[in-house]
C-alpha positions in Angstrom: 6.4 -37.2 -17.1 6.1 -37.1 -13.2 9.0 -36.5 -11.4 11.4 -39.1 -9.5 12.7 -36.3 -7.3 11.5 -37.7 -3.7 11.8 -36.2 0.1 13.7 -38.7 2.7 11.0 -40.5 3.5 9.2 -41.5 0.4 12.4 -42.7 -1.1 12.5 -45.0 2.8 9.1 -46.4 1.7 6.2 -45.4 -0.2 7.5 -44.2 -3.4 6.1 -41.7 -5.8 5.4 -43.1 -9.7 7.1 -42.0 -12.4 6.6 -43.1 -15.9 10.2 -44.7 -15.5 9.3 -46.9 -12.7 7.3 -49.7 -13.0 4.4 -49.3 -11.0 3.4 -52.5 -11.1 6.4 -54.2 -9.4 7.4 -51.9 -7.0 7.3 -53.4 -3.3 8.7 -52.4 0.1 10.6 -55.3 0.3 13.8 -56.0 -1.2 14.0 -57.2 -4.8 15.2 -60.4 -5.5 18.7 -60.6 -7.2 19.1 -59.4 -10.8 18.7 -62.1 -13.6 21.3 -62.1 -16.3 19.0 -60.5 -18.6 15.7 -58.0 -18.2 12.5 -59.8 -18.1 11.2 -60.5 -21.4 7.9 -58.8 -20.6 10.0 -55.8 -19.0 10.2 -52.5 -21.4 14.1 -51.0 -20.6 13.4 -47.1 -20.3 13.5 -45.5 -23.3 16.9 -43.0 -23.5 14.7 -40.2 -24.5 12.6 -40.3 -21.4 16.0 -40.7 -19.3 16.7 -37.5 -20.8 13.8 -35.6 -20.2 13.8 -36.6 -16.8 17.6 -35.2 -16.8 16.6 -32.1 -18.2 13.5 -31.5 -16.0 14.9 -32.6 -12.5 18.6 -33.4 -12.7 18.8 -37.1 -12.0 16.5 -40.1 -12.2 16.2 -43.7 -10.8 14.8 -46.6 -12.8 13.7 -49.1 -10.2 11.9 -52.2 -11.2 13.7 -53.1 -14.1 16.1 -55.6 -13.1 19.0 -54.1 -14.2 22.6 -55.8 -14.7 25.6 -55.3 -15.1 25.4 -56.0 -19.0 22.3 -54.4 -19.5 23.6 -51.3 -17.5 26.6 -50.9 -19.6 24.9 -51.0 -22.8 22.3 -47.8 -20.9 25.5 -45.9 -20.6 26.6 -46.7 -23.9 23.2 -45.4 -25.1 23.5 -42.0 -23.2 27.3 -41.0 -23.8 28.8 -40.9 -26.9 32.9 -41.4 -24.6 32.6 -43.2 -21.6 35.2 -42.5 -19.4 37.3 -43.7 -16.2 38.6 -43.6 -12.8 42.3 -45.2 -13.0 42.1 -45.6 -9.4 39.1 -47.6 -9.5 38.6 -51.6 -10.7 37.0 -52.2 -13.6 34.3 -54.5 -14.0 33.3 -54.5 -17.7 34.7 -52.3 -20.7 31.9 -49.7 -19.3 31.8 -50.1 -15.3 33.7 -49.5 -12.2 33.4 -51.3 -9.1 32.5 -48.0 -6.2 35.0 -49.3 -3.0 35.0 -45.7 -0.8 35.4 -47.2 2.5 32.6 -47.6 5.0 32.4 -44.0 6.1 30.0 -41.2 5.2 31.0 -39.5 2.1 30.4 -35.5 1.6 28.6 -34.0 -1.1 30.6 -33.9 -4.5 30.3 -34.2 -8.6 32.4 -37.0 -9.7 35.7 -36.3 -11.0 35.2 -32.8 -10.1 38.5 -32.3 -9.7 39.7 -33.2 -13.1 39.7 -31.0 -16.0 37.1 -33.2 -17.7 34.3 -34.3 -15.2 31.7 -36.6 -16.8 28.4 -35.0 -17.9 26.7 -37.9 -16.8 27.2 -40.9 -14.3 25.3 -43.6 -13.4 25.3 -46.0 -10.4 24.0 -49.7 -10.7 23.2 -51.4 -7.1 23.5 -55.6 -7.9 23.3 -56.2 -3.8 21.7 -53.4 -1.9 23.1 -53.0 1.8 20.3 -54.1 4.2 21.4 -51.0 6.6 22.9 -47.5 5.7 24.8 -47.2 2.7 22.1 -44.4 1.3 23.0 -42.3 -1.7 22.9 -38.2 -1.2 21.3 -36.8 -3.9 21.3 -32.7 -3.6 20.2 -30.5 -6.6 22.9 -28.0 -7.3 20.6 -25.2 -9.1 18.4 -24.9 -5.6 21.6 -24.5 -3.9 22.8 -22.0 -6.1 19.0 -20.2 -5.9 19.7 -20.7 -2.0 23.0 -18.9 -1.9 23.4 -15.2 -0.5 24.5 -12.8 -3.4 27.6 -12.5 -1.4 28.8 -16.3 -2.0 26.9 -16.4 -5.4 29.5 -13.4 -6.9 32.5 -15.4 -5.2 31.7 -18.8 -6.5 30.8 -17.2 -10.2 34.7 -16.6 -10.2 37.1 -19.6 -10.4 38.1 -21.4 -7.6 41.8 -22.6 -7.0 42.4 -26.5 -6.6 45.6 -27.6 -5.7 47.0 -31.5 -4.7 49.8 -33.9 -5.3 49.4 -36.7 -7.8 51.8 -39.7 -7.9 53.4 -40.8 -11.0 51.5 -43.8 -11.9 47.8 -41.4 -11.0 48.5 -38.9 -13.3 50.2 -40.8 -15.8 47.2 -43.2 -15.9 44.9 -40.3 -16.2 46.5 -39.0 -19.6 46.5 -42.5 -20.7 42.9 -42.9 -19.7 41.9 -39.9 -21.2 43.9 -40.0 -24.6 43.0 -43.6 -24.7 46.7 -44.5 -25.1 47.7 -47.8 -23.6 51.2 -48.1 -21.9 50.4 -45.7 -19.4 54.1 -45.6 -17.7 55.0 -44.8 -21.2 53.4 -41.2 -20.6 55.3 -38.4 -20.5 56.1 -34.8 -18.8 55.5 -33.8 -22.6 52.3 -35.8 -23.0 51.0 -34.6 -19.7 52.1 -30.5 -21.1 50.3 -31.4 -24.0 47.0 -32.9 -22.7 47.2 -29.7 -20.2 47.3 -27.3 -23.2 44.7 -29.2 -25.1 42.2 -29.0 -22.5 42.5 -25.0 -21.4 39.6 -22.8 -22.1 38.4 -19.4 -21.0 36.8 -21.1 -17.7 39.4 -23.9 -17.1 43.0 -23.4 -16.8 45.7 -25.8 -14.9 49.4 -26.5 -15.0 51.8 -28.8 -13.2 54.4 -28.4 -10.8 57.0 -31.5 -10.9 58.4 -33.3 -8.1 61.8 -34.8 -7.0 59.6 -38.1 -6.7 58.2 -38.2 -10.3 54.3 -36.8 -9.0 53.2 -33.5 -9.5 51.4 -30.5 -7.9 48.5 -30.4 -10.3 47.0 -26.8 -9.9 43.1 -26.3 -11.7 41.1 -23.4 -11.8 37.5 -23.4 -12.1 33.9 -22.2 -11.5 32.0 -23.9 -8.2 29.2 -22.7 -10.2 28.2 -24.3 -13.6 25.6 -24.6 -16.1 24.2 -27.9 -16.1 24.1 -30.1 -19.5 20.5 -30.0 -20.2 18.2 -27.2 -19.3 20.9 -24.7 -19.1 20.5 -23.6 -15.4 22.9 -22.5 -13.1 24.0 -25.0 -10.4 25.9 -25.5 -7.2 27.9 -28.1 -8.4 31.5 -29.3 -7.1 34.2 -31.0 -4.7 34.3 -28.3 -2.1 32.6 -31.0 0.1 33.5 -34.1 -1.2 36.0 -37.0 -0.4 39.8 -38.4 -1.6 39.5 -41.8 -0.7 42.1 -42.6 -3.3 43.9 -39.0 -3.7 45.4 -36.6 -1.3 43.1 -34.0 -0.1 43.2 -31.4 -2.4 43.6 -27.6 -1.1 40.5 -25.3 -2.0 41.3 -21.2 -2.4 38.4 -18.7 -3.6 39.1 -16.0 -6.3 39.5 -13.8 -3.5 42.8 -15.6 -2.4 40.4 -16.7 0.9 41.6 -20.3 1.8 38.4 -22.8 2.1 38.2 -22.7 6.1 36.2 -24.7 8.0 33.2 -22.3 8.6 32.6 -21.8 5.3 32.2 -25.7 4.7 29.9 -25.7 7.7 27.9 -22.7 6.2 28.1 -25.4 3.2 27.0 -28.6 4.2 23.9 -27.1 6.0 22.6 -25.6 3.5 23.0 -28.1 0.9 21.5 -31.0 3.3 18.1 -28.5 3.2 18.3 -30.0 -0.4 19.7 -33.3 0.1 17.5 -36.4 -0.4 18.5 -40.3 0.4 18.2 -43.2 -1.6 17.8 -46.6 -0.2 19.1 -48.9 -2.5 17.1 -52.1 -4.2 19.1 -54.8 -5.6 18.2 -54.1 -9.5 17.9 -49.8 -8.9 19.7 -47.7 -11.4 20.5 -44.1 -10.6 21.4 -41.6 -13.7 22.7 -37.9 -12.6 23.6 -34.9 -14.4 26.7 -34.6 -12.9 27.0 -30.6 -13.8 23.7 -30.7 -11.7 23.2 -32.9 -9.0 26.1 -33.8 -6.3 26.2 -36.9 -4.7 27.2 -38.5 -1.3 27.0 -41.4 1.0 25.6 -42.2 3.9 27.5 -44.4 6.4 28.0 -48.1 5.6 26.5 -50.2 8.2 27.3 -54.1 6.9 30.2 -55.7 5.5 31.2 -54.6 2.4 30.8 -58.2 0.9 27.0 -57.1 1.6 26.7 -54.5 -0.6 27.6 -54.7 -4.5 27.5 -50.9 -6.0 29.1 -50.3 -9.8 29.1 -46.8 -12.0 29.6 -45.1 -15.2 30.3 -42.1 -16.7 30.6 -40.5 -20.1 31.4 -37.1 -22.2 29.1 -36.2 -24.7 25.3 -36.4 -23.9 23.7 -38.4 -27.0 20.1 -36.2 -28.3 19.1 -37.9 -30.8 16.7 -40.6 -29.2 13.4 -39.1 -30.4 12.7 -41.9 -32.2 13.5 -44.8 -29.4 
């Protein structure tokens, strides 16, 4: 299987084939809109080759398929044995989430990173592709780690300190979400204790501070550096540049009780850009990530947000068993 990994500006216009893009419908120009179905005569991709694409290169995009919103669902369904959910987010169907970050650039980050259960996988679904800006980041996380001094490697291999305020209805949502509990302003102090204590492991630890207001100070500890879900390699792979468009900023603090500054981030974002790539969305494209692998972004938004149409998923729980597909 050829790769779908792709520099700038052969994801901007001539694109490299891959056995999960259909070569013979690929144009320059933008798709037309998405039927409610796939074409008859159009083979989905096969979750097997989804997944050796994952294991080989961290991410893939299936372009040429004519992708929906149904037909997107049921992919993520195939690939994830939980799906799981942003409660700050609007859902769309049972499976997807509408993406509404603002029109601004958006750093480099995992989705969910933040959380004690980030999604292995997540997948974006473009039904109207912005005519101008609006890229997705794509960076690999395992050449980043490769690209890191031993210095910062040995410091990142520790856990890292993340620290911000949730409101009451955020973190009760969460448990809720992630208990799949209904009656979320039913959850508890308790629940929330419990969740925490069901969720520590050797490389994850976090506990709550309460607040006069009913939100806490949710404190998690982890590794900037994982091993993605796949192939086993080590990877770059975390918030440390990423947005809170709908959270408070959280508060980053190495293992060496060094506070995050703003050289470091520099030091950061340059080198991850080396390993950044853009990808210019057609209405129809579906992008799958690794999300212990890859870290994603945003470029800036350049047209109305009624212009531009972008949905995701994410699951727990890669399914294997697909040799037979």
């Amino acid at each position: 299987m050829q790769t779908t990994l792709m520099t700038n500006d052969l994801i901007e216009s001539d694109l490299i084939q891959s056995s999960l893009i259909k070569s013979d419908i690929i144009e320059l120009d933008a798709f037309e809109a998405p039927t409610s179905h796939a074409p008859a005569n159009v083979s989905l991709p096969k979750p097997a080759d989804i997944l050796a694409d994952l294991q080989t290169h961290g991410w893939t995009l299936l372009r040429g398929y004519h992708y929906d919103v149904e037909t997107f669902s049921q992919l993520m369904s195939q690939l994830c044995q939980t799906l799981t959910y942003d409660p700050a987010r609007q859902n769309i169907t049972s499976e997807a989430q509408k993406v509404d970050a603002g029109t601004h650039a958006i750093g480099l980050h995992i989705e969910n990173g933040n959380t004690p259960m980030p999604p292995d996988v997540i997948a974006f679904f473009s039904e109207l592709s912005a005519e101008k800006g609006s890229q997705t980041t794509i960076c690999d996380g395992h050449a980043v780690y490769q690209a890191l001094s031993p210095e910062l490697k040995a410091i990142f291999s520790q856990s890292m300190r993340i620290s911000r305020y949730l409101p009451q209805t955020i973190w009760q949502n969460y448990v809720a979400t992630a208990t799949g509990r209904a009656n979320a302003d039913q959850i508890s102090l308790d629940d929330l204790d419990t969740f925490i204590t069901a969720t520590t492991s050797k490389t994850l630890t976090h506990h709550v501070e309460p607040q006069a207001d009913g939100g806490v100070r949710y404190v998690l500890q982890i590794p900037a550096i994982r091993e993605d879900n796949l192939s086993g390699q080590f990877a770059f792979a975390n918030t440390l540049l990423g947005p809170s468009f709908n959270y408070e900023k959280p508060e980053f603090t190495l293992a060496n009780g060094q506070h995050v500054d703003d050289a470091l981030i520099d030091e950061l974002t340059q080198l991850c850009e080396k390993y950044t790539q853009d990808i210019a969305w057609q209405n129809g494209d579906v992008v799958i990530l690794d999300n212990k692998r890859i870290m994603h972004g945003r470029r800036q938004i350049d047209v109305p947000l009624t212009e531009r149409k972008l949905y995701i998923a994410m699951g727990l729980g890669i399914r294997l068993n697909h040799s037979d597909d």
